[in-house]
Backbone bond lengths (Angstrom), bond angles and torsions (degrees), N, CA, C in turn:
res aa  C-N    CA-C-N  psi(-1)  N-CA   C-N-CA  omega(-1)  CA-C   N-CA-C  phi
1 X - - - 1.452 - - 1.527 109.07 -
2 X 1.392 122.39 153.25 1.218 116.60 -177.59 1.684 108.37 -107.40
3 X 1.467 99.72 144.37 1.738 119.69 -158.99 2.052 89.73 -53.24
4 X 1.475 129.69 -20.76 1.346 84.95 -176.17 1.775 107.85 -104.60
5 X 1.256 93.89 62.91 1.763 102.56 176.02 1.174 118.15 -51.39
6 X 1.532 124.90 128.74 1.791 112.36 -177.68 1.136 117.38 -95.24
7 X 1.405 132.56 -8.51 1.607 126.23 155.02 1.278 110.94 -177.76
8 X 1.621 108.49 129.31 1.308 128.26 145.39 1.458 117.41 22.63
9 X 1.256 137.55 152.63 1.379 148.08 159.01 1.944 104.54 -88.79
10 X 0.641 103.65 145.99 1.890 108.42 153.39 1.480 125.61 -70.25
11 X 1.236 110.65 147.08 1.726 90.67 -153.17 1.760 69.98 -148.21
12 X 1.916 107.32 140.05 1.524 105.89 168.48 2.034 95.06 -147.51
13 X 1.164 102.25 117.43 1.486 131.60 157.07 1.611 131.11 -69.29
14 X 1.657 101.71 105.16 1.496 105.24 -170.76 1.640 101.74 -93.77
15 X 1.737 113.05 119.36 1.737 90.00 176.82 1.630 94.33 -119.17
16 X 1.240 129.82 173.08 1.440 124.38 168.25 1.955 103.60 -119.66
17 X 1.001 101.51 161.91 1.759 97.79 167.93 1.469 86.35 -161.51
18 X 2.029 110.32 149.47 0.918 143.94 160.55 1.700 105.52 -138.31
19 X 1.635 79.43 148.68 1.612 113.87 -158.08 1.406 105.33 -150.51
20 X 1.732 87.84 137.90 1.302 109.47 -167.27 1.661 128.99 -138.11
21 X 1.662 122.34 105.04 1.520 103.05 -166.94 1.856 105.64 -89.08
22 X 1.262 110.83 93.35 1.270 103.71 177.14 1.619 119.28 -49.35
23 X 1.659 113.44 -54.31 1.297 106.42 154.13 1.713 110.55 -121.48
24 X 1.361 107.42 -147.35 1.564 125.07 164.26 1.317 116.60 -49.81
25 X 1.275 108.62 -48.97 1.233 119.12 165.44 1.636 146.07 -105.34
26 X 1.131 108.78 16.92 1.250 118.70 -175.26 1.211 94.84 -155.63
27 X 1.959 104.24 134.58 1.493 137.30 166.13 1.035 121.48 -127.77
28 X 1.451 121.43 125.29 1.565 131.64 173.12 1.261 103.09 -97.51
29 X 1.754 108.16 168.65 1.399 105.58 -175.86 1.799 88.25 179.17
30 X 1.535 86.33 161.32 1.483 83.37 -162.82 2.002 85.05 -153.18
31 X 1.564 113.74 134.05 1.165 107.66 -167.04 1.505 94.58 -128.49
32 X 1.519 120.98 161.88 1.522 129.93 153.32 1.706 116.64 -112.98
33 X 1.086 148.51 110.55 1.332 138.89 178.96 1.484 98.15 -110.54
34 X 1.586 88.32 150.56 1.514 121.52 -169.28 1.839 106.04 23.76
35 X 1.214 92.78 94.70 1.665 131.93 -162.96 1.435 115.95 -52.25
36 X 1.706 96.17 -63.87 1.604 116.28 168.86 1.543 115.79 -82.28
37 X 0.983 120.25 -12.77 1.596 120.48 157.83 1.873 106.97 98.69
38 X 1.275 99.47 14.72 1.931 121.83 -175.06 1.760 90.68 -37.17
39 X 1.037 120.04 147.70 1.261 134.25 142.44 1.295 126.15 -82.10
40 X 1.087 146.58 159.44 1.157 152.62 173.85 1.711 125.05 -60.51
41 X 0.928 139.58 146.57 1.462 123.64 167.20 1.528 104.86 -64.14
42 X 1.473 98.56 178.53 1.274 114.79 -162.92 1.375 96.89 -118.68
43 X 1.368 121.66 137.99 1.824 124.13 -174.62 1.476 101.17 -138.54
44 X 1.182 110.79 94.23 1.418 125.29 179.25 1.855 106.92 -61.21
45 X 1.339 120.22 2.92 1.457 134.21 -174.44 1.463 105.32 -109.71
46 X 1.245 127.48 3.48 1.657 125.22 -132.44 1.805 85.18 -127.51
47 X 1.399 137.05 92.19 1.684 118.66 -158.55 1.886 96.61 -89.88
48 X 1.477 92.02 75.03 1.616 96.81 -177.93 1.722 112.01 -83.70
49 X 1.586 97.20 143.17 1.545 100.81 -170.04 1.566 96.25 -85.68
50 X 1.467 161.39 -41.00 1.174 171.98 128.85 1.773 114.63 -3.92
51 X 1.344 75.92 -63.98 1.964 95.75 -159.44 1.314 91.38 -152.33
52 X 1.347 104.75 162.00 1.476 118.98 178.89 1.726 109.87 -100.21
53 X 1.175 124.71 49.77 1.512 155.44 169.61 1.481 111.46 -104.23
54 X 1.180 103.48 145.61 1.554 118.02 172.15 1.813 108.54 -67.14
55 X 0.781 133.26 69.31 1.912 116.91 178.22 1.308 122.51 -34.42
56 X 1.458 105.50 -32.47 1.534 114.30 -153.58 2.142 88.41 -83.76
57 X 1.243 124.90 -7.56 1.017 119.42 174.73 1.681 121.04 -122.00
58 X 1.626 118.49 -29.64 1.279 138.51 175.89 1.610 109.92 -102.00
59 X 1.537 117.09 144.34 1.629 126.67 -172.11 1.943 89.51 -103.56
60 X 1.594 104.13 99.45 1.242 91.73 169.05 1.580 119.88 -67.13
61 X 1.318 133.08 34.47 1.480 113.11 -164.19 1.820 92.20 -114.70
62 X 1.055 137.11 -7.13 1.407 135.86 156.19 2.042 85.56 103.70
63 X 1.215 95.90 -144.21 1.474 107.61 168.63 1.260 125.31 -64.44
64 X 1.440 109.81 143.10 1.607 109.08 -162.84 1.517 97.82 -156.90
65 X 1.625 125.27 133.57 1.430 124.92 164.12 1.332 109.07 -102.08
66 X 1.457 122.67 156.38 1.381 121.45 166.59 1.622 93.10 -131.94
67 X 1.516 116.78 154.85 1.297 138.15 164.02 1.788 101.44 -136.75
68 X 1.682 97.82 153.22 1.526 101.54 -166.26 1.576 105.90 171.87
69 X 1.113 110.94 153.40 1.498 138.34 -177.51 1.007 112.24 -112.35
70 X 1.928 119.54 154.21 1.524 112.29 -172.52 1.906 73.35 -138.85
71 X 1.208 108.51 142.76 1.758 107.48 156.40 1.274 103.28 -151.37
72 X 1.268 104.53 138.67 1.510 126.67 -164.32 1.351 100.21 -95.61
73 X 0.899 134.77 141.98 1.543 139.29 158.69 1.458 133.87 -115.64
């Protein structure tokens, strides 16, 4: 793309999360982010050291799961 790009693409992120209070004090949870694995638009304005994406607004890492525990004490 050439640096005097006049705007951005639209960009939409599917994540899921499940959550769980096993008891009072303890929650599991188990997440998927950015679902379909979308990349980011491309911002020929954006002076990215990686990718030519904004970071400070887009997760360059594509699809990602997290699993995890919370216990309160």
């Amino acid at each position: 793309m050439v640096a005097d790009q006049e705007r951005v693409d639209s960009y939409h992120q599917f994540d899921a999360y499940l959550g769980w209070a096993a008891t009072e004090k303890v929650r599991l949870y188990a997440k998927v982010e950015n679902i379909f694995d979308e990349a980011p638009p491309h911002d020929a304005s954006f002076p990215g050291v990686r990718a030519p994406y904004d970071f400070g607004q887009y997760d360059l890492r594509g699809r990602y799961f997290r699993v995890g525990f919370d216990v309160a004490f």
